[in-house]
PDB file of N, CA, C and O in Angstrom:
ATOM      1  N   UNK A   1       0.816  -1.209   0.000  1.00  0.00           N
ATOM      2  CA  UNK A   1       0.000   0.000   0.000  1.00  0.00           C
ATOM      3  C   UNK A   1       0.852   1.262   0.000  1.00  0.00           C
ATOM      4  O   UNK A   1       0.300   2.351   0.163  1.00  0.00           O
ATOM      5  N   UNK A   2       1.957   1.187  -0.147  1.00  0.00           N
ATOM      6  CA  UNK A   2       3.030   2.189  -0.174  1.00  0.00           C
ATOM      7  C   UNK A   2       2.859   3.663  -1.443  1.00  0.00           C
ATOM      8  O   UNK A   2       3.134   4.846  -1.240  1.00  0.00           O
ATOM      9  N   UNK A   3       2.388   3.099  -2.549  1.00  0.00           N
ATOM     10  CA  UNK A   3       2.221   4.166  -3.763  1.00  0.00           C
ATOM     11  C   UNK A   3       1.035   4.666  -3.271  1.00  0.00           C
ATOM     12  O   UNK A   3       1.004   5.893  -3.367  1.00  0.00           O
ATOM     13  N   UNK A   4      -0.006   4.156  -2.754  1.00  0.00           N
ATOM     14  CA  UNK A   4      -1.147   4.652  -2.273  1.00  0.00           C
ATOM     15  C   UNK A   4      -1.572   5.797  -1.486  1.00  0.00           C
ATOM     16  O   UNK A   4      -2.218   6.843  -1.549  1.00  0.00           O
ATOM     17  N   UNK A   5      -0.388   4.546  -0.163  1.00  0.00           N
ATOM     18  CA  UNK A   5      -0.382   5.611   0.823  1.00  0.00           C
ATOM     19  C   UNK A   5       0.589   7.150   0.810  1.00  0.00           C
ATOM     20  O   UNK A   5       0.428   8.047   1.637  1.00  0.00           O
ATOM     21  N   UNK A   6       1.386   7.174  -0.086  1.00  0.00           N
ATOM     22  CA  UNK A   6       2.164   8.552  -0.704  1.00  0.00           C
ATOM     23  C   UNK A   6       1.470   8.980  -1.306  1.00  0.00           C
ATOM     24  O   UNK A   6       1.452  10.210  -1.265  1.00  0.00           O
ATOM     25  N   UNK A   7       0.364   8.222  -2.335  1.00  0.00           N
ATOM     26  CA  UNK A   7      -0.459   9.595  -2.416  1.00  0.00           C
ATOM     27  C   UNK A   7      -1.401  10.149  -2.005  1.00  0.00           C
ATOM     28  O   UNK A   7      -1.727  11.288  -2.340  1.00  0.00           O
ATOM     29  N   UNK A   8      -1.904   9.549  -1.336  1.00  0.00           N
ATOM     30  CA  UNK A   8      -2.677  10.246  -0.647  1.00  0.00           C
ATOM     31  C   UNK A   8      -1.993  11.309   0.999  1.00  0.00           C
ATOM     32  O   UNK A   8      -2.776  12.096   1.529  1.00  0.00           O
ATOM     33  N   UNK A   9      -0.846  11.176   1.453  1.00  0.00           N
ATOM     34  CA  UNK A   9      -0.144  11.855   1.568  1.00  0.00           C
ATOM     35  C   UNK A   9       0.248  13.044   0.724  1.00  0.00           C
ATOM     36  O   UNK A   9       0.365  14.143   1.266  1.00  0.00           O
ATOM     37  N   UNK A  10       0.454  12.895  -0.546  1.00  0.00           N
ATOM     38  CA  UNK A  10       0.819  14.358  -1.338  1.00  0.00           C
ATOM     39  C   UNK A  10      -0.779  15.479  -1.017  1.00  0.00           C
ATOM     40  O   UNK A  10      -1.002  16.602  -0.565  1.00  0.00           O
ATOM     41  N   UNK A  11      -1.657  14.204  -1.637  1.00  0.00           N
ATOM     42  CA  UNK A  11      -3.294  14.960  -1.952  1.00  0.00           C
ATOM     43  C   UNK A  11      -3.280  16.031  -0.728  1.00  0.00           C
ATOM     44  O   UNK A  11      -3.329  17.240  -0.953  1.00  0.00           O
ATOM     45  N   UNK A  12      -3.193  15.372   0.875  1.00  0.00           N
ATOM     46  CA  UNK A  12      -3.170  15.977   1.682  1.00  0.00           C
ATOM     47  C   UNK A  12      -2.772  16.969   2.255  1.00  0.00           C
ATOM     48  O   UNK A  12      -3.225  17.782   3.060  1.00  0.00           O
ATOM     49  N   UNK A  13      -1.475  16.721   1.513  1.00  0.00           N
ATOM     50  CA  UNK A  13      -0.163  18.275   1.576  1.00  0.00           C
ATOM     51  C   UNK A  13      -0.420  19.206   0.770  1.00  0.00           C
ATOM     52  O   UNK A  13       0.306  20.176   0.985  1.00  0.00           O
ATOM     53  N   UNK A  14      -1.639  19.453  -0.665  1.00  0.00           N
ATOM     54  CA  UNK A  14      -1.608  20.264  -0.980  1.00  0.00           C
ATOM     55  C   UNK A  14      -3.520  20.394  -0.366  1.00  0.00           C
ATOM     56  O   UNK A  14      -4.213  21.411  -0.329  1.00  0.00           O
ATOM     57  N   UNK A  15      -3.804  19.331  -0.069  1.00  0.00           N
ATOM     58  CA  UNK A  15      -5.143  20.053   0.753  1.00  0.00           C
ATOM     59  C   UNK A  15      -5.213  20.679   1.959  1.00  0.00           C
ATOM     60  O   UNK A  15      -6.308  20.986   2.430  1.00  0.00           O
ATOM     61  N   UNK A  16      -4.086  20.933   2.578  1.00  0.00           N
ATOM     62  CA  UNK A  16      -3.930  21.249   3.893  1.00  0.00           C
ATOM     63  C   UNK A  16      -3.281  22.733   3.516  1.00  0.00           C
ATOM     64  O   UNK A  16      -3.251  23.608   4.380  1.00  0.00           O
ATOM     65  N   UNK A  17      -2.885  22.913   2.493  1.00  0.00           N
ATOM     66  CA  UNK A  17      -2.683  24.594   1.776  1.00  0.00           C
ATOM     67  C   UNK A  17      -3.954  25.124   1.874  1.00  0.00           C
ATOM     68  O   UNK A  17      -4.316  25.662   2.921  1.00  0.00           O
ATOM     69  N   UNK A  18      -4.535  25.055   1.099  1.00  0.00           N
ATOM     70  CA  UNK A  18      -6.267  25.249   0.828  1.00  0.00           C
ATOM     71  C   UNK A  18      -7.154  25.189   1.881  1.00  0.00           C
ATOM     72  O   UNK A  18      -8.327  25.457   1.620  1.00  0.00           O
ATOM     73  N   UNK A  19      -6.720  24.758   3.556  1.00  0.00           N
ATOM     74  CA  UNK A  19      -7.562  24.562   4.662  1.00  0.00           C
ATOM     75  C   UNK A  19      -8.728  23.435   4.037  1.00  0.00           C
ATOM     76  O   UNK A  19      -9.924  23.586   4.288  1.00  0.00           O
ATOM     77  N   UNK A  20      -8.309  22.497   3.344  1.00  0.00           N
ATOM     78  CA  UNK A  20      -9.353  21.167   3.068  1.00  0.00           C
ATOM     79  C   UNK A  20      -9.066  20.558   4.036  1.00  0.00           C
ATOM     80  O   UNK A  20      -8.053  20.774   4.702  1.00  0.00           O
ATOM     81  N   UNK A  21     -10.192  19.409   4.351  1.00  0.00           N
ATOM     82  CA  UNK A  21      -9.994  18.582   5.466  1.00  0.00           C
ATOM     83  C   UNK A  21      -8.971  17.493   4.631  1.00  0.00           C
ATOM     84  O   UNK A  21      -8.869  17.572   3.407  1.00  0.00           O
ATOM     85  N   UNK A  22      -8.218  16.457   5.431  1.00  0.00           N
ATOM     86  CA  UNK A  22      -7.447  15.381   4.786  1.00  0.00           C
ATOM     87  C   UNK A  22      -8.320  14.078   4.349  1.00  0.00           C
ATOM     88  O   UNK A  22      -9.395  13.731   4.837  1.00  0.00           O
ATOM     89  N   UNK A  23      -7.585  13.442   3.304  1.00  0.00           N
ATOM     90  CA  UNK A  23      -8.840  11.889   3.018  1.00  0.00           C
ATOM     91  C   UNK A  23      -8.231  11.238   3.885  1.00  0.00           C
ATOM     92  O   UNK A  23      -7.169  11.502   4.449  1.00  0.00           O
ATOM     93  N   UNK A  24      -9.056  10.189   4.019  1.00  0.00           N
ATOM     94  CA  UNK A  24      -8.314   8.903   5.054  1.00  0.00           C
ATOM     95  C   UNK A  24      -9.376   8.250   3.893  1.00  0.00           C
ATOM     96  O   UNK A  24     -10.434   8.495   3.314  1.00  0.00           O
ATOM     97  N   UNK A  25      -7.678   6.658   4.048  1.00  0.00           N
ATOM     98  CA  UNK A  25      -8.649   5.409   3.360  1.00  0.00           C
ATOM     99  C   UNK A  25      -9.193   4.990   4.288  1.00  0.00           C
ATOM    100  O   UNK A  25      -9.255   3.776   4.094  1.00  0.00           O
ATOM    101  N   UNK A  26      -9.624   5.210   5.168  1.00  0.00           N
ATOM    102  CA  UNK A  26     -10.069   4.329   6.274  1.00  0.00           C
ATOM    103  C   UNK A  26     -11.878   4.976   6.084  1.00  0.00           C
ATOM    104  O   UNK A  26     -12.781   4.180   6.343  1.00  0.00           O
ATOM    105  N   UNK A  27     -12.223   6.354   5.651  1.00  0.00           N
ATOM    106  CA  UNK A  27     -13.378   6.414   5.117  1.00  0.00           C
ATOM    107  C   UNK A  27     -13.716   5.942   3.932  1.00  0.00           C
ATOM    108  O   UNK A  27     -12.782   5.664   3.180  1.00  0.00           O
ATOM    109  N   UNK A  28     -15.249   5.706   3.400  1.00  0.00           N
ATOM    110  CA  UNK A  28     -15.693   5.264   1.506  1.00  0.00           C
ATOM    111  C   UNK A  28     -15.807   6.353   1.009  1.00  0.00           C
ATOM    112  O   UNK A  28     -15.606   6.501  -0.197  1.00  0.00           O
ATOM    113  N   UNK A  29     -16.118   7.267   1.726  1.00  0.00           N
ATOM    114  CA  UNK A  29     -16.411   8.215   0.762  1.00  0.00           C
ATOM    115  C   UNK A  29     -15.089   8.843   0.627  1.00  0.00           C
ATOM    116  O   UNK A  29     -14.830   8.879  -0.576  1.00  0.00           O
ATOM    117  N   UNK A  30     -14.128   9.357   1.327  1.00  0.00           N
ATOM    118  CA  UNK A  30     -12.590  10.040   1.066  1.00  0.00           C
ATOM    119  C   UNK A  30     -11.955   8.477  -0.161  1.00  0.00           C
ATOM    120  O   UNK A  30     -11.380   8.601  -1.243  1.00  0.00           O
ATOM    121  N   UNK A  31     -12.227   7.562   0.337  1.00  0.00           N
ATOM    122  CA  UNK A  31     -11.547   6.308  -0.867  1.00  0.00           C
ATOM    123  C   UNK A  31     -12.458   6.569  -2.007  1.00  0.00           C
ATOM    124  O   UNK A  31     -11.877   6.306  -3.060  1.00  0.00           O
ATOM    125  N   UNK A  32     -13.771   7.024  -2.203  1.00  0.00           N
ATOM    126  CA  UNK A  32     -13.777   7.048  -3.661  1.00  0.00           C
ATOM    127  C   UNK A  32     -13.695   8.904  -4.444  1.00  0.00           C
ATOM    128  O   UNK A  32     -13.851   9.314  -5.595  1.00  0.00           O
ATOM    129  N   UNK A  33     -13.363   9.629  -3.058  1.00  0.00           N
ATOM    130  CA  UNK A  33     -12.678  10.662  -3.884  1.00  0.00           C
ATOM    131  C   UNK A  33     -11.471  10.977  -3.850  1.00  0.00           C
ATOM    132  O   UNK A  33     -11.088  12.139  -3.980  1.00  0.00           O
ATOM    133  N   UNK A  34     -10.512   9.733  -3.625  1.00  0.00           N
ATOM    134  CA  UNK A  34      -9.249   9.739  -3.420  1.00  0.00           C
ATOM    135  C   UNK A  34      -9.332   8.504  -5.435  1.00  0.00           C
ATOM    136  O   UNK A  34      -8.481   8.706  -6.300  1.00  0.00           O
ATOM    137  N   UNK A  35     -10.340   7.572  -5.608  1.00  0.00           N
ATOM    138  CA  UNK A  35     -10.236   7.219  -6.641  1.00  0.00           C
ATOM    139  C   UNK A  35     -10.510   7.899  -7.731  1.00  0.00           C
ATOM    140  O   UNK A  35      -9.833   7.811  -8.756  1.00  0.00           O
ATOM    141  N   UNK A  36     -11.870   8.884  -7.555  1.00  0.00           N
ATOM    142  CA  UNK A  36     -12.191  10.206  -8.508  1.00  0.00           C
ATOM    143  C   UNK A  36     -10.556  11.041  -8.709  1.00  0.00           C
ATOM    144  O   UNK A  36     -10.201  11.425  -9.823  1.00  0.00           O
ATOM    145  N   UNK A  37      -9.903  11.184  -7.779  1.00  0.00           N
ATOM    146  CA  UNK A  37      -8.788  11.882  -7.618  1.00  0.00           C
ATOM    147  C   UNK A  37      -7.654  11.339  -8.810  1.00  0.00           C
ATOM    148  O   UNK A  37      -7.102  12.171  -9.530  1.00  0.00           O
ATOM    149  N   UNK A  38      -7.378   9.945  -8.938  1.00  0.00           N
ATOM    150  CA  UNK A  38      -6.516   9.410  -9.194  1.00  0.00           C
ATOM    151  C   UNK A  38      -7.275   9.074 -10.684  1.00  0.00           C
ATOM    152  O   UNK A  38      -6.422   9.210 -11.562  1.00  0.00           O
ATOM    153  N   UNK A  39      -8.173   8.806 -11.081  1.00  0.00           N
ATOM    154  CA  UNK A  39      -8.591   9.107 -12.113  1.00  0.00           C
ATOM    155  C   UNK A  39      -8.263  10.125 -12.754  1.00  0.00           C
ATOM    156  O   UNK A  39      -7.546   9.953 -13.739  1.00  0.00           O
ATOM    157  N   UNK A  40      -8.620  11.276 -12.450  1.00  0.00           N
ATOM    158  CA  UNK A  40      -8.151  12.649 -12.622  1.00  0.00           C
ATOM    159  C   UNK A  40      -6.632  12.450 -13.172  1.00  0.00           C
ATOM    160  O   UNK A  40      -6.365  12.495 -14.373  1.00  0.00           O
ATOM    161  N   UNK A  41      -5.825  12.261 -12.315  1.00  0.00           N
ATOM    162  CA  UNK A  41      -4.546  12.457 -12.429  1.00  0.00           C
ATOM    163  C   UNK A  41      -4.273  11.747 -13.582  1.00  0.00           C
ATOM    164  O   UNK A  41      -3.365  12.233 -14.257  1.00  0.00           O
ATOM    165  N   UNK A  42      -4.844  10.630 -14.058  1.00  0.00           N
ATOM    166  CA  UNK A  42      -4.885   9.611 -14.813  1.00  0.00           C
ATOM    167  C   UNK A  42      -4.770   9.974 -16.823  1.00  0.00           C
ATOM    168  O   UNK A  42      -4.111   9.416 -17.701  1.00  0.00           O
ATOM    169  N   UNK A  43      -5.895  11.309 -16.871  1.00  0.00           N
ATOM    170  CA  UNK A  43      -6.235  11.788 -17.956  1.00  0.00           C
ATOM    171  C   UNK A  43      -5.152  12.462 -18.648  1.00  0.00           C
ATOM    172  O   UNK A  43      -4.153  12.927 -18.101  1.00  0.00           O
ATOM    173  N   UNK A  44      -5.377  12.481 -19.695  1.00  0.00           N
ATOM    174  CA  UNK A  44      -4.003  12.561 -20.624  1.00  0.00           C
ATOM    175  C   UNK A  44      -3.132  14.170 -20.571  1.00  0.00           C
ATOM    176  O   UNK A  44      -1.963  14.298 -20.933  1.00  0.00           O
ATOM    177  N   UNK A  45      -4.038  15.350 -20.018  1.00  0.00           N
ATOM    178  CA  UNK A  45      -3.750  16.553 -19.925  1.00  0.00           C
ATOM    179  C   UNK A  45      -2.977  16.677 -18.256  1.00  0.00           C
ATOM    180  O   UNK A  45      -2.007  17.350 -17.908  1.00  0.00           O
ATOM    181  N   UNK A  46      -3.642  15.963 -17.649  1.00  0.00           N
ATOM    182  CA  UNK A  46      -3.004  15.943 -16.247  1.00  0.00           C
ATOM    183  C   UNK A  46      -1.826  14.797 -15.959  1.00  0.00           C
ATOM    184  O   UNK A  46      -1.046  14.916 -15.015  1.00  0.00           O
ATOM    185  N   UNK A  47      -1.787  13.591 -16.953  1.00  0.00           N
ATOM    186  CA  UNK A  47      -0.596  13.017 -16.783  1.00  0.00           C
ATOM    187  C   UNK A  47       0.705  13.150 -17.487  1.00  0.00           C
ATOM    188  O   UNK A  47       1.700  12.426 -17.445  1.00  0.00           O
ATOM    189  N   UNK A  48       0.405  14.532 -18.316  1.00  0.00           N
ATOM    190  CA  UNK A  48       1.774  15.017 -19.177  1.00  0.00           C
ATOM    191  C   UNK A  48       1.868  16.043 -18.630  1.00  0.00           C
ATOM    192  O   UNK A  48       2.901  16.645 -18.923  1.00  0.00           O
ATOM    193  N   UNK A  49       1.058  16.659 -17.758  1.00  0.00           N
ATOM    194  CA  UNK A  49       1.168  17.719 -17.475  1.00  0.00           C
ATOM    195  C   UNK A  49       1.350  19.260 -18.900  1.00  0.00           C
ATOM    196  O   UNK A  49       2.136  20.201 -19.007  1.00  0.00           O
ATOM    197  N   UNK A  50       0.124  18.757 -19.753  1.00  0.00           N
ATOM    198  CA  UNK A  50      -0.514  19.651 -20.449  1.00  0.00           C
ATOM    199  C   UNK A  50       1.017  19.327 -21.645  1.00  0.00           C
ATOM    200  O   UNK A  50       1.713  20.259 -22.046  1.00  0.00           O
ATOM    201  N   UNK A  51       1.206  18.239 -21.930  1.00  0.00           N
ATOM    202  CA  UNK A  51       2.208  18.343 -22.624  1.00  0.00           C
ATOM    203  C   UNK A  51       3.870  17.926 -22.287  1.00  0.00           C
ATOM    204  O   UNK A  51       4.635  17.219 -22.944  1.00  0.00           O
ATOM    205  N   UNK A  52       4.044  18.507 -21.267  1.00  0.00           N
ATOM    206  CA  UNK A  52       5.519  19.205 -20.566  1.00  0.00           C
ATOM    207  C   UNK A  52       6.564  18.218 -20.332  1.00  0.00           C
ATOM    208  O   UNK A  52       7.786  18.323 -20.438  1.00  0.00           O
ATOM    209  N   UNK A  53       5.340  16.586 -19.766  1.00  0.00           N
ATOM    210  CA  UNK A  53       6.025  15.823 -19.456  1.00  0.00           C
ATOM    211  C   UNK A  53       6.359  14.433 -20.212  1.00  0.00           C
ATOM    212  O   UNK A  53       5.384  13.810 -20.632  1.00  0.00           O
ATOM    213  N   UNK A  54       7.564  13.925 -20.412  1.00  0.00           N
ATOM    214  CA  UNK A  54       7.687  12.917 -21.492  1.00  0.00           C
ATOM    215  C   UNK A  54       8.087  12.103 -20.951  1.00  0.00           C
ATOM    216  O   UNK A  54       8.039  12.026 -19.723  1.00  0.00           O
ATOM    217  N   UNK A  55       8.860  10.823 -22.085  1.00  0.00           N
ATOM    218  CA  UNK A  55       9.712   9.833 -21.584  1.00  0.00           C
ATOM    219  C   UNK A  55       9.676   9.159 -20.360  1.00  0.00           C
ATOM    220  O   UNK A  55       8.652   8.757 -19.806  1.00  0.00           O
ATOM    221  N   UNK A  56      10.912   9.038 -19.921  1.00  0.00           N
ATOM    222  CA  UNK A  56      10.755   8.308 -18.184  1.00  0.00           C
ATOM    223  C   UNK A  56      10.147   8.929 -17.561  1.00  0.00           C
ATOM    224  O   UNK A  56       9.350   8.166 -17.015  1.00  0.00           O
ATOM    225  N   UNK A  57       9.906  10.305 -17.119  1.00  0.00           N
ATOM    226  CA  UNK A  57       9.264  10.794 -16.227  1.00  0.00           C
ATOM    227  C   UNK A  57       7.891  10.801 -16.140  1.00  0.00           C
ATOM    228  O   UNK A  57       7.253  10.971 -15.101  1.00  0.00           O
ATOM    229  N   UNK A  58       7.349  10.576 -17.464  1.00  0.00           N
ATOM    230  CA  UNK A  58       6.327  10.435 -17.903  1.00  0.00           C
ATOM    231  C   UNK A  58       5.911   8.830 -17.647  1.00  0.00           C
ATOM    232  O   UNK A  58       5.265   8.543 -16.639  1.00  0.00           O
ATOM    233  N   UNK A  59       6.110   8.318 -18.122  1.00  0.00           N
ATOM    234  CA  UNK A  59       6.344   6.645 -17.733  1.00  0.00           C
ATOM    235  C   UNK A  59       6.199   5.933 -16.383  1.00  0.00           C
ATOM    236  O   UNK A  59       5.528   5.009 -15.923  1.00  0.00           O
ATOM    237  N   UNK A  60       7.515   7.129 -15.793  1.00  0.00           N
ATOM    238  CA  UNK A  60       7.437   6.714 -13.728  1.00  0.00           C
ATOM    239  C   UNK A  60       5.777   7.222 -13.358  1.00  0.00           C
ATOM    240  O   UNK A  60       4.937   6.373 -13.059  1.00  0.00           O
ATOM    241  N   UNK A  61       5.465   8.581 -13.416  1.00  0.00           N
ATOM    242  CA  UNK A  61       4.383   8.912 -13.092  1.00  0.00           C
ATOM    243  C   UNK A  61       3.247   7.914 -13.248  1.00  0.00           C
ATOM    244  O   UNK A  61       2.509   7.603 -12.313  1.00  0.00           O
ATOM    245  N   UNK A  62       3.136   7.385 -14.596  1.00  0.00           N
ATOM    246  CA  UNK A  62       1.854   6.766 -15.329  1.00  0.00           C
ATOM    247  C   UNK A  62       1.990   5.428 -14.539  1.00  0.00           C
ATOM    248  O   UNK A  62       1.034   4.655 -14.475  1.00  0.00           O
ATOM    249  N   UNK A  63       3.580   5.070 -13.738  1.00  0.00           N
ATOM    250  CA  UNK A  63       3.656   3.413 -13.234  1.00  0.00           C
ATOM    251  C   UNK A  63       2.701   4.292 -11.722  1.00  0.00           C
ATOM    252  O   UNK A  63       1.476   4.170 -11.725  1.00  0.00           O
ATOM    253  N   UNK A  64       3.219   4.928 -10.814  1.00  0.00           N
ATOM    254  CA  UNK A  64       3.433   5.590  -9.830  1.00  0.00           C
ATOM    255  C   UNK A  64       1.847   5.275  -9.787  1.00  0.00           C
ATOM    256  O   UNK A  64       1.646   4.190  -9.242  1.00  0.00           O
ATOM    257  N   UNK A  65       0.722   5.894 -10.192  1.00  0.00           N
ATOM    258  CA  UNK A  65      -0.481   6.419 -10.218  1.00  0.00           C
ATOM    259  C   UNK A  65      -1.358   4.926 -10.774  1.00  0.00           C
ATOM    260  O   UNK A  65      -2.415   4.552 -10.267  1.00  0.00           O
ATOM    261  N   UNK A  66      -0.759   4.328 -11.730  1.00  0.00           N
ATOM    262  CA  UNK A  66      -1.311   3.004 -11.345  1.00  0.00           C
ATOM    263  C   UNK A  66      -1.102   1.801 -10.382  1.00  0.00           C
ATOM    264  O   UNK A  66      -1.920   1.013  -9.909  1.00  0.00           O
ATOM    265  N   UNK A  67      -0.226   1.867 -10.287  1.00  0.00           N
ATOM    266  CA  UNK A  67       0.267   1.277  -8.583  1.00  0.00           C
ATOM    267  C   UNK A  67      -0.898   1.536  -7.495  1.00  0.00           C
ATOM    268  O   UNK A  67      -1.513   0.674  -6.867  1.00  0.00           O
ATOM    269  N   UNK A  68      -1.061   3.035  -7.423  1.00  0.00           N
ATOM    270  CA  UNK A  68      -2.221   3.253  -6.395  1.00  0.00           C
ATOM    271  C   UNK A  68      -2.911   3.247  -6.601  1.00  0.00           C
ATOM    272  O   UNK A  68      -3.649   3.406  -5.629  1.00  0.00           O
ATOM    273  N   UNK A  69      -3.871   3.040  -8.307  1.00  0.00           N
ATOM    274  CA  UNK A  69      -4.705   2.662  -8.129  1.00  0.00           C
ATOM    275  C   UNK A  69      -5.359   1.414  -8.357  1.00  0.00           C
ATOM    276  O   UNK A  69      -6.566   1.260  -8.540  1.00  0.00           O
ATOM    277  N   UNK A  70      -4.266   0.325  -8.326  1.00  0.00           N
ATOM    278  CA  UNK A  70      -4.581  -0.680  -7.854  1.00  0.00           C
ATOM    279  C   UNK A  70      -4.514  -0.971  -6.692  1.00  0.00           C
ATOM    280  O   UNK A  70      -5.408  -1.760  -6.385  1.00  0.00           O
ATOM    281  N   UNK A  71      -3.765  -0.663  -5.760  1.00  0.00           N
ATOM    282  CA  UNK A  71      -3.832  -1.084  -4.663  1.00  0.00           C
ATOM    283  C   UNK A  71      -5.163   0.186  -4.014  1.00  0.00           C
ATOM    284  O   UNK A  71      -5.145   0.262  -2.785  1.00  0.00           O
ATOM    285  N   UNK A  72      -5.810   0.748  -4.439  1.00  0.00           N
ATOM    286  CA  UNK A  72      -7.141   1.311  -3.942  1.00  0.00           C
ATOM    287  C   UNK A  72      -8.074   0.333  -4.207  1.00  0.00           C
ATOM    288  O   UNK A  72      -9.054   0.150  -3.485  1.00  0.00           O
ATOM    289  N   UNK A  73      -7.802  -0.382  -5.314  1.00  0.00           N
ATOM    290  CA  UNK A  73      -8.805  -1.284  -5.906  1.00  0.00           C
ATOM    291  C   UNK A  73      -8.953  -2.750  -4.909  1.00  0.00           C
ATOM    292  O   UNK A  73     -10.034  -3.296  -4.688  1.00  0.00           O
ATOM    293  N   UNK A  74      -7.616  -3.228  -4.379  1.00  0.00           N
ATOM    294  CA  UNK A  74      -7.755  -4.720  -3.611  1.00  0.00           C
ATOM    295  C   UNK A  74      -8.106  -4.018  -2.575  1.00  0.00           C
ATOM    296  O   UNK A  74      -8.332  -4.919  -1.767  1.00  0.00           O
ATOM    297  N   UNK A  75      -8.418  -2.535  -1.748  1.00  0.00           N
ATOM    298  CA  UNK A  75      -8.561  -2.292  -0.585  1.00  0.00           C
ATOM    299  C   UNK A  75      -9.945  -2.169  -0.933  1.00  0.00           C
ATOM    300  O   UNK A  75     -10.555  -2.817  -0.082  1.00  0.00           O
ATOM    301  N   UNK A  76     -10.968  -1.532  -1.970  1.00  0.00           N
ATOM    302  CA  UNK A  76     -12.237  -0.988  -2.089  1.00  0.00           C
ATOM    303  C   UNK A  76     -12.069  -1.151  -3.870  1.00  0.00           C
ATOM    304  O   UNK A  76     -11.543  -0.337  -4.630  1.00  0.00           O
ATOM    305  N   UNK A  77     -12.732  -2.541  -4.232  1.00  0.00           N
ATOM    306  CA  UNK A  77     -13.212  -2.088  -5.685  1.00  0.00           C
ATOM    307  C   UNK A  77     -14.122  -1.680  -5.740  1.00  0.00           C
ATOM    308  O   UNK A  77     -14.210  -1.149  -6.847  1.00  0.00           O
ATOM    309  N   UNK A  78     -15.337  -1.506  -4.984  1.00  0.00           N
ATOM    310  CA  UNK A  78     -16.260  -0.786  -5.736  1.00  0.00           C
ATOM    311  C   UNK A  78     -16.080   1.304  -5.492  1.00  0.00           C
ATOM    312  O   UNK A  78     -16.795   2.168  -6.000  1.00  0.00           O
ATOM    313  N   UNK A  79     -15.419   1.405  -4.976  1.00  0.00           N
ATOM    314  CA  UNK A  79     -14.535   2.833  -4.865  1.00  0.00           C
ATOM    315  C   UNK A  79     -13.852   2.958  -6.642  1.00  0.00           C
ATOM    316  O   UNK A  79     -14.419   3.624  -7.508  1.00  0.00           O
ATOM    317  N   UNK A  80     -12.784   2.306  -6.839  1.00  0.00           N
ATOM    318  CA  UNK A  80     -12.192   2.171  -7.844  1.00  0.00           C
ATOM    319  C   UNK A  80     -12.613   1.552  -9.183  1.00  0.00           C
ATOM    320  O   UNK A  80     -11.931   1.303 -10.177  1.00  0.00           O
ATOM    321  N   UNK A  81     -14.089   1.346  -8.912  1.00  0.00           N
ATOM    322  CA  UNK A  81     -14.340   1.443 -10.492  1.00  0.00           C
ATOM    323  C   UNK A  81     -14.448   2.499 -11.197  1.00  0.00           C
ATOM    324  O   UNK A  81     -14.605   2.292 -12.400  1.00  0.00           O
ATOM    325  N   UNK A  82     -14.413   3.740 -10.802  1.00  0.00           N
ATOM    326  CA  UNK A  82     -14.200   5.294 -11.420  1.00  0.00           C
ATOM    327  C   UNK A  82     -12.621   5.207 -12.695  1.00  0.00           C
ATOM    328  O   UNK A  82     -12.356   5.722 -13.782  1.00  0.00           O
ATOM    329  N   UNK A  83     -12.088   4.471 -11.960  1.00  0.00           N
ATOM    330  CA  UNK A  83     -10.747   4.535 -12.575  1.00  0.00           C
ATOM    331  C   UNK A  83     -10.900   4.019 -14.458  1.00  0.00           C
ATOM    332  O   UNK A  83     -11.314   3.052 -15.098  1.00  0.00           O
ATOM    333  N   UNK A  84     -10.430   5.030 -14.660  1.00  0.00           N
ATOM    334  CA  UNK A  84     -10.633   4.149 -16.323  1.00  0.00           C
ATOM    335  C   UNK A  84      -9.561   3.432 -17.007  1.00  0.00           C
ATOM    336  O   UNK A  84      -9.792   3.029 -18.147  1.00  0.00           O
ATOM    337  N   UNK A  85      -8.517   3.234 -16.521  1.00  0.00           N
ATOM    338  CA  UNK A  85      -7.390   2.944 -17.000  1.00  0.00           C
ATOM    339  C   UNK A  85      -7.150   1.272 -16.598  1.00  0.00           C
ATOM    340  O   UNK A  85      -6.514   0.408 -17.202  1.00  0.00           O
ATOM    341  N   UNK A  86      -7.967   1.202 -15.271  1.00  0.00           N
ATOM    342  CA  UNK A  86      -7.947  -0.353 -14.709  1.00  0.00           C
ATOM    343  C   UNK A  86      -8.474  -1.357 -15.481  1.00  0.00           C
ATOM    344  O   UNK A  86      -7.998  -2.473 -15.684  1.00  0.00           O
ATOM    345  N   UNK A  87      -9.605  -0.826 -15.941  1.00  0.00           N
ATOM    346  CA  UNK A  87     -10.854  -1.792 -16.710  1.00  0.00           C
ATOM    347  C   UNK A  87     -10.473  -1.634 -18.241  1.00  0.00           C
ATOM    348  O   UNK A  87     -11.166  -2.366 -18.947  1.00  0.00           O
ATOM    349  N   UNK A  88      -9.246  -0.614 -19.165  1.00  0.00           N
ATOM    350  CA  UNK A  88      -8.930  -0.455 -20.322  1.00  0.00           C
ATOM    351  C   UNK A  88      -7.950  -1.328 -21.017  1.00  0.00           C
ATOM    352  O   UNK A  88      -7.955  -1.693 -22.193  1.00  0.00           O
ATOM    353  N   UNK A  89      -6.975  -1.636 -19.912  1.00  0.00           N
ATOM    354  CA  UNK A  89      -5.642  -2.432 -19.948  1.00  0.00           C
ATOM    355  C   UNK A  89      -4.739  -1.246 -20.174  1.00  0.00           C
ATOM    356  O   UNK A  89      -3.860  -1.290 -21.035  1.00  0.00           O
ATOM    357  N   UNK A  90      -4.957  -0.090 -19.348  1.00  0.00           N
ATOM    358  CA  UNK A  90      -4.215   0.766 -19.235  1.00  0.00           C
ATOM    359  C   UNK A  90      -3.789   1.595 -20.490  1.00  0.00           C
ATOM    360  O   UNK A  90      -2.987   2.522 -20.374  1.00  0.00           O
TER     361      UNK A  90
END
């Protein structure tokens, strides 16, 4: 649960800028907007970062973000069926 739990650690570090409350997987509803989340991140403008990002870095990210969201998925699949990349073959 390690890629998971870092990100949802990051999510937190920039929700705690913003005075948002933090997710915990330990709630369904923060796990399926921690999967809405990672979806997000998932989409082709937010995982190049509008372009910017290529190659390996691009690559690590796209491993990084599916990592967690599989392991969101053996903790809560029905949270992680939002994800579109799980059910595509990535």
């Amino acid at each position: 649960m390690n890629a998971l739990t870092n990100y949802v650690a990051e999510k937190n570090r920039w929700r705690a800028i913003f005075k948002q409350a933090p997710l915990s997987l330990d709630n369904a509803t923060d796990r399926q907007r921690i999967a809405e989340t990672i979806d997000c991140d998932l989409s082709p403008e937010n995982l190049t970062c509008d372009g910017e990002l290529r190659g390996a870095e691009l690559q690590a990210r796209h491993r990084k973000l599916i990592t967690a969201a599989r392991q969101l998925n053996e903790l809560d699949p029905g949270a992680a069926r939002v994800i579109y990349e799980l059910y595509t073959g990535e």
